[in-house]
C-alpha positions as a printed Julia matrix, in Angstrom:
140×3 Matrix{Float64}:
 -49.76   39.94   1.38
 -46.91   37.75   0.52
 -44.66   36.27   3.48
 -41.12   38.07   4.03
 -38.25   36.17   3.05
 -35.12   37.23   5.15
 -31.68   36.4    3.36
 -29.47   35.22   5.3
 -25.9    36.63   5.05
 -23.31   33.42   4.83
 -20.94   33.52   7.67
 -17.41   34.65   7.19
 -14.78   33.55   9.28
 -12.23   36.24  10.15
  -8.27   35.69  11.96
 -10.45   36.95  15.06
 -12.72   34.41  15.06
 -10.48   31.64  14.77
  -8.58   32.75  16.98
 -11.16   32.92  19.36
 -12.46   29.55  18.14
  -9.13   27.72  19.12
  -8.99   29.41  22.72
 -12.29   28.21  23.68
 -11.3    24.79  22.55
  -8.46   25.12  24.32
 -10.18   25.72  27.42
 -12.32   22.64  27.18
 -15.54   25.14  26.2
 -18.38   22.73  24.3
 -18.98   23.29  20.95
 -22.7    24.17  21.1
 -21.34   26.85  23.4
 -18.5    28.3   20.92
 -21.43   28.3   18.23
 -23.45   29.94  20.6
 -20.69   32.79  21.19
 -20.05   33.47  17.48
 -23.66   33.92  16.86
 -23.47   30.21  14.38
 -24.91   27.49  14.73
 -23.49   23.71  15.05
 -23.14   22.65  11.27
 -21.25   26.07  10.64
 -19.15   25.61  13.36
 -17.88   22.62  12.27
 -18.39   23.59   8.59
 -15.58   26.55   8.82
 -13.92   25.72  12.15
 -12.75   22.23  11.29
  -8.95   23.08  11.48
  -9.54   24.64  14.79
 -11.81   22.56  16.58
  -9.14   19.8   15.9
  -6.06   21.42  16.61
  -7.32   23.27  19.76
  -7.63   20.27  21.31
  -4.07   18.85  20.44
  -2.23   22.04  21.09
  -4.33   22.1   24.41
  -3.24   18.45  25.52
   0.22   19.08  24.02
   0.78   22.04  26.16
  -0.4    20.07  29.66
   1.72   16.52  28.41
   5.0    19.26  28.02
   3.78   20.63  31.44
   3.57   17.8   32.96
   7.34   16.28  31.46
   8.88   19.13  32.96
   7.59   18.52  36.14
   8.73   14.92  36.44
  11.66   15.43  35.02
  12.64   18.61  37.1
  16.42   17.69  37.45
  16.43   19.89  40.55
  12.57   19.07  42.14
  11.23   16.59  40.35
   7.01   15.86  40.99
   6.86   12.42  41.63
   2.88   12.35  41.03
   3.45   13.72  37.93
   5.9    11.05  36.8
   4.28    8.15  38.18
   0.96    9.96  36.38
   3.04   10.08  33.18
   3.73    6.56  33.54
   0.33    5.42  33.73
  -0.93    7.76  31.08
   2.09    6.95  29.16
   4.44    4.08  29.71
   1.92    1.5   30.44
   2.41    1.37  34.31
  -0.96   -0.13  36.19
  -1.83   -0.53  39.68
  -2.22   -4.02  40.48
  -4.09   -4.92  44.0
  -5.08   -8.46  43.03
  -5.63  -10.81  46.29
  -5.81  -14.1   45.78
  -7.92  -16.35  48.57
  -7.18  -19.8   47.68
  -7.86  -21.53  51.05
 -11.0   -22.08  52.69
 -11.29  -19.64  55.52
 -11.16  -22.57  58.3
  -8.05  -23.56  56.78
  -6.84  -20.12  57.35
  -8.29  -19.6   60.4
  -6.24  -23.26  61.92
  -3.27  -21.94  60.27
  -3.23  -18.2   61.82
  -4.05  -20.06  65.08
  -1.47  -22.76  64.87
   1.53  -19.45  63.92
  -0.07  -18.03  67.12
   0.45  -21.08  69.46
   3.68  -21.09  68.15
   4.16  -17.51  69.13
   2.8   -17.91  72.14
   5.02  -20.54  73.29
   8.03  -19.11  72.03
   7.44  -16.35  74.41
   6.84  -18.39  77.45
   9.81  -20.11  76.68
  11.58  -17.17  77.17
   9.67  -15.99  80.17
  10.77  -18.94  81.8
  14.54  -18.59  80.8
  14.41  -15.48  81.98
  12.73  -16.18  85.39
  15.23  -18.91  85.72
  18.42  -17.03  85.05
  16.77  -15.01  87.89
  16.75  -17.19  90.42
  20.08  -18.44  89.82
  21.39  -15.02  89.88
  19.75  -14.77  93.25
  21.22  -18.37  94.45
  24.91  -16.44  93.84
């Protein structure tokens, strides 16, 4: 007995399927899964879905970046997160939280303690000013 030999039937795209192709892109859906959906596998996914594995994506992110614009630039409400996100994304803008520690921390210390003496006797100084303009109030 001979072994069977199955043909296999090319696949055809249709309108439907590409269609259907670009929404799941759209979505964010992998591609094994898409190729799992239409019954294909990988290689003929990409082999006759080229156009619309690559332009899901772009109309996808096009349609959030046009989302997004009109929220920042609500004339009437405008999102601040999304315009500062828009700037970061978009205009360059970074967060910068750079510290810079350039004395020794003894140095620091004396110097936070020497700002504090001062402080301190700065408002003693005025204690006593103002216990003395008592007492001379009190005199008259």
């Amino acid at each position: 007995m001979r072994p069977v030999r199955v043909k296999c039937v090319a696949h055809v795209p249709t309108d439907l399927t590409r269609r259907t192709v670009r929404l799941f892109v759209r979505a964010g859906v992998q591609q094994l899964l898409i190729a799992e959906a239409l019954g294909v596998n990988i290689k003929t996914l990409t082999k006759y879905y080229d156009r619309e594995l690559k332009l899901g994506t772009a109309e996808a992110n096009a349609a959030v970046a046009a989302c997004l614009y009109r929220q920042a630039t609500d004339p009437v409400k405008p999102n601040v997160v999304a315009a500062i996100f828009w700037l970061k994304c978009r205009g360059n803008w970074r967060e910068v939280d750079v510290h810079k520690h350039e004395l020794s921390a003894e140095v620091s210390l004396t110097k936070f303690l020497t700002g504090l003496a001062k402080h301190e006797s700065t408002a003693l100084r005025l204690v006593d000013d103002e216990e003395e303009e008592e007492a001379t109030a009190a005199v008259h």
